[in-house]
N, C-alpha and C positions, 0 to 999 in steps of 0.2 A: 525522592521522598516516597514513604509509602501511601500515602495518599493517592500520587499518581498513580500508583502500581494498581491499588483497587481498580480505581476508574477504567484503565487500561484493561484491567482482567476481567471489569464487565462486559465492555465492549468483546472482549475475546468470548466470553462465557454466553454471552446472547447471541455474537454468530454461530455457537456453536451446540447451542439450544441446551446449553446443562445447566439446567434449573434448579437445580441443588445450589451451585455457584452463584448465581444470577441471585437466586433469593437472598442465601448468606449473604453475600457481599453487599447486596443492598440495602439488609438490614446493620451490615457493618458501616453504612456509611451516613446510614440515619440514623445511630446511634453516637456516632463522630460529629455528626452534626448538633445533636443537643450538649452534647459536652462542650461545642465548641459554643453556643449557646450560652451556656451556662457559666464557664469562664468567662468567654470574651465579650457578650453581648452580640451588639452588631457591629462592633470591630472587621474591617476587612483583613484579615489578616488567615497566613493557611495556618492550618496548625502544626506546631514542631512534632516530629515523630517520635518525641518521648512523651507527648499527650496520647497521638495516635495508640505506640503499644498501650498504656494505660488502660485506653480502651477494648483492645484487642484483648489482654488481659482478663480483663472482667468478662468479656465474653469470653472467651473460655473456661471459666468460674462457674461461669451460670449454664453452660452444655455437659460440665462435669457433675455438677449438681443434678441435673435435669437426667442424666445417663443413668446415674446411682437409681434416682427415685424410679424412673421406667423400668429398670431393672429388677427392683423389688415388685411392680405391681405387674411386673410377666408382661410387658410392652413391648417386646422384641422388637415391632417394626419402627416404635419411634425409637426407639435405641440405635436402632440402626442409623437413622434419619439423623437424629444428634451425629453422630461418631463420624459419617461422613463429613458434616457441618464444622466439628470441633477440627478432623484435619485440615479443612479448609482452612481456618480460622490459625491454627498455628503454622502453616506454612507463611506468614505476614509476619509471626516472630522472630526478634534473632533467636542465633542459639543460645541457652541460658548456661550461665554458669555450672562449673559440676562443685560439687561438696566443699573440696579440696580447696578450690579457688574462694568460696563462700568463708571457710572457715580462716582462711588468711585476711580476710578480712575484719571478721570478728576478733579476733586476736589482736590484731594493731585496733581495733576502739576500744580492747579492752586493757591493752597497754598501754593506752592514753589517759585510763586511769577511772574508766567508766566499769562498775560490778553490777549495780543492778538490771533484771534483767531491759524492762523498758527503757533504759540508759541505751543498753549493749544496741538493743533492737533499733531503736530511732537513729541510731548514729552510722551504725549497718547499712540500713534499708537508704538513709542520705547518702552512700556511698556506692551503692548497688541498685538505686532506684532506675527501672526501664531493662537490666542487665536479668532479674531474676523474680520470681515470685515471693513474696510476704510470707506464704505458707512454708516455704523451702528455708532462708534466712531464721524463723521462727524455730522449725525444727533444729537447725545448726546450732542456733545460741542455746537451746536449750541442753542440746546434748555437749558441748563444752561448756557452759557450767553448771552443771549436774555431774559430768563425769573427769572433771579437772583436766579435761584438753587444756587451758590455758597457761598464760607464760609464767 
């Protein structure tokens, strides 16, 4: 479970004093913990590791975000600071999908008989949900129908 892995790589990360890691992850796992909040209550239960990416996800949303803006207002050093932080952060993800794989997907929901595009998207992203990013899928369906990749 990636759960344990965090926890694991804290412990490895605070013996070995890389505080870059230590903070990330700490703040990945307080941020797993409101989610888990948030869904479960106070359920004893771990949470499955397609919550987990979920969350892992969003933060890397919000370092990609945060990298952009630093980047416009000449912030080098937290740019830096992020970009460390967002590797961390996707080294916890699988590998995602490439195009090619995305767009065989889209194709069979859209030969299931779905055109519009919120259709294509929702039925997608149910079949690719924890495999690949919203933004990536979104790009795909748009470019097959817009450019008649479809069947």
């Amino acid at each position: 479970m990636i759960i344990e892995k965090l926890r694991s790589d804290l412990i490895e990360g605070q013996k070995a004093r890389d505080t870059i890691r230590v903070e990330t992850i700490r703040f990945l796992l307080s941020a797993l913990k409101y989610f888990h909040i948030d869904k479960y209550g106070a359920q004893k239960i771990e949470l499955p590791d397609e919550d987990v990416i979920t969350v892992i996800r969003k933060q890397v949303k919000q370092r990609e975000e945060s990298i952009d803006a630093f980047k416009k207002g000449n912030r080098s050093d937290l740019v830096e600071k992020e970009e460390k932080e967002l590797a961390i952060l996707r080294s916890y993800l699988p590998a995602e999908l490439t195009d090619e794989e995305i767009e065989k997907v889209v194709k069979e929901v859209v030969a299931s008989g779905q055109t519009a595009f919120g259709a294509v998207m929702g039925a997608s992203m149910g079949k690719l949900k924890g495999k690949v990013s919203g933004d990536r899928v979104s790009a795909v369906v748009k470019n097959c129908l817009h450019n008649g990749k479809l069947p």
